[in-house]
Each structure stands twice: as C-alpha cells, then as structure tokens.
C-alpha positions as CSV (number, residue, x, y, z in Angstrom):
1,X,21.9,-86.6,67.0
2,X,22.6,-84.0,69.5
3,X,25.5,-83.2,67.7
4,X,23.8,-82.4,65.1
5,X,20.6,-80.5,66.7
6,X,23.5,-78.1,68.4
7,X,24.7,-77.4,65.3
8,X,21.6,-76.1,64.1
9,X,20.8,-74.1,67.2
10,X,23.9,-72.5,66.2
11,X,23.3,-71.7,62.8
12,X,19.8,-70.2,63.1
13,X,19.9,-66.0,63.2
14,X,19.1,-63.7,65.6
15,X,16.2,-61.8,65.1
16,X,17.0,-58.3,65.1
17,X,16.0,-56.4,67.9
18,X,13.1,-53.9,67.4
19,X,13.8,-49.8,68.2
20,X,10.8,-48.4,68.9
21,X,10.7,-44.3,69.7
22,X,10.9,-43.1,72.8
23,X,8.2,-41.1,73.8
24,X,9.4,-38.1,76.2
25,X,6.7,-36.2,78.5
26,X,7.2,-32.2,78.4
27,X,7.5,-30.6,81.9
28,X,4.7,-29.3,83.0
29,X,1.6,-30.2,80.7
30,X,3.2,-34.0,80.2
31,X,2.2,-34.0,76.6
32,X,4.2,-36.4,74.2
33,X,6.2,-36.3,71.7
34,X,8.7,-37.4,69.4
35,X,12.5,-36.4,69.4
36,X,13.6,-34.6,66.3
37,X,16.6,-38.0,66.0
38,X,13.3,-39.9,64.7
39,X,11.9,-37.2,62.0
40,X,13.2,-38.5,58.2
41,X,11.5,-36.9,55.8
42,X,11.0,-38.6,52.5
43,X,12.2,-35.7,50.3
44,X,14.5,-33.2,50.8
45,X,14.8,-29.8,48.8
46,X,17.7,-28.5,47.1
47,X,19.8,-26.4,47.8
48,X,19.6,-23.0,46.8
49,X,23.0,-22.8,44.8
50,X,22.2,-26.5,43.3
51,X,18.8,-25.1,41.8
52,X,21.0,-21.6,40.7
53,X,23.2,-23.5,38.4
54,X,20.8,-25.9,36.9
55,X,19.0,-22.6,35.6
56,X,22.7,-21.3,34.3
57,X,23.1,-24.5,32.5
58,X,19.5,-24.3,31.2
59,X,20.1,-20.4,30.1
60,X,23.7,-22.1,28.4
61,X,21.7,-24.6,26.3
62,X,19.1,-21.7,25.3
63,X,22.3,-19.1,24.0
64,X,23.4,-22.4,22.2
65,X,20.3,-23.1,20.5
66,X,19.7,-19.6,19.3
67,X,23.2,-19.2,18.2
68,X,22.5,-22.6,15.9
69,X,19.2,-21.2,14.8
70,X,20.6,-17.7,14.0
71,X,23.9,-19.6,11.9
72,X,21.6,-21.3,10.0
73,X,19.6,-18.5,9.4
74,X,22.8,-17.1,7.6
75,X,23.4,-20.6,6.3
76,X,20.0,-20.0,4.4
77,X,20.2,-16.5,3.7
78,X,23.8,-17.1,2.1
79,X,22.8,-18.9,-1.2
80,X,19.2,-16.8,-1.1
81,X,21.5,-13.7,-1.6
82,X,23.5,-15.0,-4.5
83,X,20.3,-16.0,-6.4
84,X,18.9,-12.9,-6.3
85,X,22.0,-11.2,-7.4
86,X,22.1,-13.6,-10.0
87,X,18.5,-13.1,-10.8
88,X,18.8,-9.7,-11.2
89,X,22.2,-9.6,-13.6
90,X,20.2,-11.9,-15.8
91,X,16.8,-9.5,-16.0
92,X,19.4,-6.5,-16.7
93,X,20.9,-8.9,-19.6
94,X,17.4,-9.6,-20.7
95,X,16.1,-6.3,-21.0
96,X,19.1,-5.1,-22.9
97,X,18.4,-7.9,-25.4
98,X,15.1,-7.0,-26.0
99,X,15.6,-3.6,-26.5
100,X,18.4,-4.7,-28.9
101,X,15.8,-6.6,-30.7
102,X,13.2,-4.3,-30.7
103,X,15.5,-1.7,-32.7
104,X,17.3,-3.7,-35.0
105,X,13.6,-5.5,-35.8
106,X,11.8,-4.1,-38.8
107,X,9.0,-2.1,-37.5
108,X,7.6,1.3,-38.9
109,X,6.9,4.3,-37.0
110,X,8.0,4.1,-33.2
111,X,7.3,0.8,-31.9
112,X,8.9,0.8,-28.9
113,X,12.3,2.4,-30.6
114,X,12.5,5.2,-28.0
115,X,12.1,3.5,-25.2
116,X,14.6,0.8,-26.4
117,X,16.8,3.2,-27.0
118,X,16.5,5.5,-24.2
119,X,17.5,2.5,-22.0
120,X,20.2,1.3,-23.8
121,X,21.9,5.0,-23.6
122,X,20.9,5.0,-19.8
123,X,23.8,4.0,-17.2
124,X,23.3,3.7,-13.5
125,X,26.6,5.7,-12.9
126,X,29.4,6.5,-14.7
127,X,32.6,4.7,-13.9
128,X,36.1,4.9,-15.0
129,X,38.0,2.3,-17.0
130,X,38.6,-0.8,-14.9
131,X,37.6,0.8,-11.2
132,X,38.7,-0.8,-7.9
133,X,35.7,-1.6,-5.0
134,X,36.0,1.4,-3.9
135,X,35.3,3.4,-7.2
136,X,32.3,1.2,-7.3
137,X,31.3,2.1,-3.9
138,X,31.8,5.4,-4.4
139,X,30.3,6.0,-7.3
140,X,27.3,3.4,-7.5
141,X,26.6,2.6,-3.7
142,X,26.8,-0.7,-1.3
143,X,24.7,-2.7,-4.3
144,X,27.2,-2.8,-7.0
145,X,30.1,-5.0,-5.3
146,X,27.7,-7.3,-5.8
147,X,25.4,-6.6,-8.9
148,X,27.4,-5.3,-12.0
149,X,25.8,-1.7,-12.4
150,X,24.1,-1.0,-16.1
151,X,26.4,0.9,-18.1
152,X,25.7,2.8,-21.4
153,X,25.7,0.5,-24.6
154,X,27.6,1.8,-28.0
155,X,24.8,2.5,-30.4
156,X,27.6,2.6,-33.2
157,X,26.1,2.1,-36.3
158,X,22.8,1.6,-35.7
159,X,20.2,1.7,-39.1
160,X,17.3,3.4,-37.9
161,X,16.9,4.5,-41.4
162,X,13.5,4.8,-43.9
163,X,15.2,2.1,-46.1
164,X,15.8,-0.6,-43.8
165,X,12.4,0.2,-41.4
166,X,9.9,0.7,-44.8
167,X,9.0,4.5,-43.3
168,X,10.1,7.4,-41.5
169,X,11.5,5.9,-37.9
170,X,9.8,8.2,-35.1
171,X,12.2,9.0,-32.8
172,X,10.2,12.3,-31.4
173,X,11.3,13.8,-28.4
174,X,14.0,10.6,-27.4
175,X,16.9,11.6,-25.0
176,X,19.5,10.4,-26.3
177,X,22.5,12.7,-24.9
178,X,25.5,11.8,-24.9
179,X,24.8,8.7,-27.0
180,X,27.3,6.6,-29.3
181,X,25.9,7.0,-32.6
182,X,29.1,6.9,-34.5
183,X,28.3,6.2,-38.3
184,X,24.4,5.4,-37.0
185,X,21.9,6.1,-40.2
186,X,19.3,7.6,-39.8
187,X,18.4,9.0,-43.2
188,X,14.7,10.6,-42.7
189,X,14.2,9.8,-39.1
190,X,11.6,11.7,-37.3
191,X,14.2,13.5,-34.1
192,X,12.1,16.6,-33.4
193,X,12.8,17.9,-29.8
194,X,15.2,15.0,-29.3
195,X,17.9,15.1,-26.6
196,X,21.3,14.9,-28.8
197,X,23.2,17.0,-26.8
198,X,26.9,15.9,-25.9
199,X,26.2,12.8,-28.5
200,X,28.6,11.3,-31.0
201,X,27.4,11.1,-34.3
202,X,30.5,11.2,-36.2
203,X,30.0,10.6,-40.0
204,X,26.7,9.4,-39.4
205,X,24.0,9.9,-41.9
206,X,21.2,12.1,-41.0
207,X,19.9,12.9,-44.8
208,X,16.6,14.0,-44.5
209,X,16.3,13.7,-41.2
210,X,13.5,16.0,-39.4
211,X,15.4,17.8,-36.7
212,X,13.4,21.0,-35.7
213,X,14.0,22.2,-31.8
214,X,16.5,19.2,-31.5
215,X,18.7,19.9,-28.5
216,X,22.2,19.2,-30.6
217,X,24.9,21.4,-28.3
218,X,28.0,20.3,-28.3
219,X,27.6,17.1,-30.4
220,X,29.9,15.9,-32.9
221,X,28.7,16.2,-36.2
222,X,32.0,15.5,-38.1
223,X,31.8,13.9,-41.3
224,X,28.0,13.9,-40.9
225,X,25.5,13.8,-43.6
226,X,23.1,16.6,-43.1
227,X,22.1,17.2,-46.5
228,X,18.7,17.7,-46.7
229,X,18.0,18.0,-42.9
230,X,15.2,20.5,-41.2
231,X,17.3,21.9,-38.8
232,X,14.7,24.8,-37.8
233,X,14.6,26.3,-34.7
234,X,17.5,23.2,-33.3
235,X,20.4,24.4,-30.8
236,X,23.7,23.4,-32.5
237,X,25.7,26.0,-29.8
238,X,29.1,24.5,-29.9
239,X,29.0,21.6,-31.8
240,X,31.0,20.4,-34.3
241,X,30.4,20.5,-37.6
242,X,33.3,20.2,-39.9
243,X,33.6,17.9,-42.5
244,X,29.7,17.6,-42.7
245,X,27.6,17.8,-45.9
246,X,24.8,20.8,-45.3
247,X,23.8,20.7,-48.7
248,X,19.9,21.8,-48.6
249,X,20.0,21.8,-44.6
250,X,17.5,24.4,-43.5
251,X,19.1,26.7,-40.6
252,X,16.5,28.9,-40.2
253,X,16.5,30.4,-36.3
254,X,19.5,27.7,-35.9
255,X,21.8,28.8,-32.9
256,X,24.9,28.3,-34.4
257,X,26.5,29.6,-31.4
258,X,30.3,28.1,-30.9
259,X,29.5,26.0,-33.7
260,X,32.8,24.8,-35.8
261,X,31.8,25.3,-39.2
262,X,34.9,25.4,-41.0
263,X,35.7,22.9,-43.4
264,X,31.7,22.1,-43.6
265,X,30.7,20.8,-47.3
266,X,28.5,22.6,-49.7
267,X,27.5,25.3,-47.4
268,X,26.6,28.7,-48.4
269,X,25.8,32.4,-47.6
270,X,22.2,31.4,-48.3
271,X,22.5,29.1,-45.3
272,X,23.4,30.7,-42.6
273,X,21.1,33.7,-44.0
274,X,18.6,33.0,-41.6
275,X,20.6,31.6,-38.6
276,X,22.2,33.0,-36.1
277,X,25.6,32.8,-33.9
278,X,28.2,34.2,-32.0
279,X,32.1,35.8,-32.2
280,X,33.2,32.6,-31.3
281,X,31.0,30.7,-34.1
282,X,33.8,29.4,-36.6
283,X,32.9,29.6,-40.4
284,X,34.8,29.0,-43.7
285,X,36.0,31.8,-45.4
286,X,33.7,34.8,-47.0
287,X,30.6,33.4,-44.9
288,X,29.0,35.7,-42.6
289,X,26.7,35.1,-39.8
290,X,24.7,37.9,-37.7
291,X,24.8,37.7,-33.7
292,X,21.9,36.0,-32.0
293,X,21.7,38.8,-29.3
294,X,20.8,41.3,-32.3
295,X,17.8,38.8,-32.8
C-alpha cells in the first residue's frame, strides 16, 4: 500500500509557478509602473514595405483585368466589323438590282429611270484592271480593303426604247457621261440637256430621239442611228460620228466642232446648213460647214 501511495505522489504534476509583474517605484515621486518586458500588444501593424507590395499586387490584378476587358472588347468588335462590312456589300448589291429592275421593267415616262440609271453609271473611284491594296488605298481610301468600292455598270444594250416601254422614255436632263451604252436603243427617248459627254454609244439606236442642248462632246456615235433625231442647239464638239445614219437629223445651232463626220450616212449640204464647226471639224467630201466663231 505504501508502495503504491508513493507512486502516485510521484506521478501527480507540478503546478506551474505563477509570474506575476514586478512593479518598480520611479525615483523620486515613487509612482508605479510596469516594465516595457510585460507590454504585448494584441495586434501589431505592418510593415510599411509589406502594405507597399500588397498595393502593387492589387494595381497587377487591376492592369490584368482591364487588359481582359479591353481583349474582349476586340474579341466583340471583331465579328461586329465583319457584319457590317458584309451588311453594307449586300445593300450596294441590292440597290444595283433594283435599279436594274426598275429599267428593264415596263413603265412609261420616267419612273425612276434616271435615277436608276444615274446610279448604275456612278463609281466611287476609278480603278485599274486587277489593282493591288495599295491602288485601292490610294485611289478609294482606308474603307475599300475592306468593302468592295461601287464601280460603273456596262449599260450595253439597254432598250429604253418607245416600243418596248409603250411611250416616249423621259430621260430629261440624266448624266449619263461617260456611260456604256454600246448598241443601247433608245429610239424616241426624251434626252434633252442630258449629260452624254465622253459616253459610248457605238451603233446604238437613237431614231427619233429628242436630243436638244444634250451635252454629246466627245462621245462615240459610230454606227449610230440618228435618223430622225432633234439634235438642236446639242454640243457634239469632237465626237465621233462616222458610220452613223443622220438621215432627217436636225443640226440646227449644232456645234460640230472636232466632230468626225466622214463616212457619216445619208448626210447632206442641207444638214450642216444651219450648224456650225471648226477647221478641225472632219466632213465627207463636197460638204461645207461655216465656223462657229463667225456665228
């Protein structure tokens, strides 16, 4: 039993022993107080180059998350870009297939043929065959790499005429210059003070046709069918004219001016009475013309 009893003396603990402060007197008033060894504060504060580079990593994370927002901002604008430019080739594709319609449709009068017209002849510049990027660039600005710019349409062979449209087409005042209009007809349209100027209208058929003040300088009228055709007062300075039918075409106050005349069919003296034109003004042989300056 006392074995035993020792044993357990032995095994119980030690309470440990209790520091308590020491409390120190100052000199001379004998106040107390506590060393500075006891002070623990609960907290402590950082350091100031801890706090520095948690607000570079936070500044790191922000350049991060506005370089993600501004990728996908491309990301987004990417595909918007291509729709548009798709968008917009498909309204110029449109438009040129309405205006096609609205010509070749049978309509009297006008009815939108001008306008239809006008902007099929229209280009947004003038390119060569087959350019390279920097043709484009050059010659139509930053937009056509991307958008294919509008260029003229052939208007060969065209029937604008009274025939096919049940009355006279009106066609008043339309700039068309520098048109295709090879083998067009347009036998008793209405083309008074129209724009034909630099325009092809090789062998095409303008019987008829009301042309009085018509701007036709420099156009090729080879082959052309101008029997018939009021050509009063119309500027045909330097255009061509051989091979053409002028059967019953009134000249009067024509400017015949450079005009190539020779070879023209069924012209007379009776013609050119009334017009006028210029040393360089070709005409066939034993046809005379008096100078427009002596007008």
């Amino acid at each position: 039993m006392s074995t035993r009893r020792k044993r357990t003396k032995n095994t119980q603990r030690k309470p440990l022993p209790v520091i308590t402060p020491k409390i120190v007197k100052s000199g001379a008033e004998g106040k107390a107080f506590m060393p500075d060894t006891a002070i623990q504060p609960a907290v402590m504060a950082e350091p100031p180059d801890q706090a520095e580079s948690k607000w570079t990593h936070c500044k790191r994370w922000l350049n991060y998350l506005f370089h993600a927002l501004e990728r996908a901002g491309l990301i987004f604008l990417i595909p918007t870009a291509y729709v548009l430019i798709v968008d917009l080739e498909d309204r110029q594709a449109q438009r040129i297939a309405q205006a096609w319609q609205l010509i070749t449709q049978n309509a009297p009068g006008n009815s939108g043929k001008v306008q239809a017209l006008e902007y099929l002849n229209i280009a947004d510049c003038y390119l060569p065959h087959d350019p390279t990027k920097w043709e484009l660039f050059k010659s139509c600005g930053f937009t056509a790499l991307f958008v294919s710019p509008k260029q003229k349409e052939p208007l060969s062979g065209i029937d604008l005429s009274e025939k096919t449209h049940s009355s006279s087409v009106y066609l008043y005042g339309s700039k068309l210059s520098r048109a295709e209009l090879r083998g067009a007809n347009l036998s008793i349209a209405n083309l008074n003070k129209a724009d034909l100027s630099g325009a092809s209208l090789y062998e095409a058929d303008l019987s008829g046709a009301s042309l009085l003040f018509a701007n036709l300088s420099g156009t090729d009228l080879y082959g052309a069918n101008l029997s018939g055709a009021n050509l009063h007062e119309a500027d045909l300075s330097g255009a061509s004219l051989m091979n053409a039918n002028l059967s019953g075409a009134d000249l009067v106050d024509a400017d015949l001016s450079g005009a190539r005349l020779r070879g023209a069919l069924n012209l007379v003296q009776q013609n050119l009475d009334d017009a006028c034109g210029d040393d360089k003004t070709q005409l066939p042989e034993g046809l005379t013309i008096k100078n427009c300056e002596e007008k």
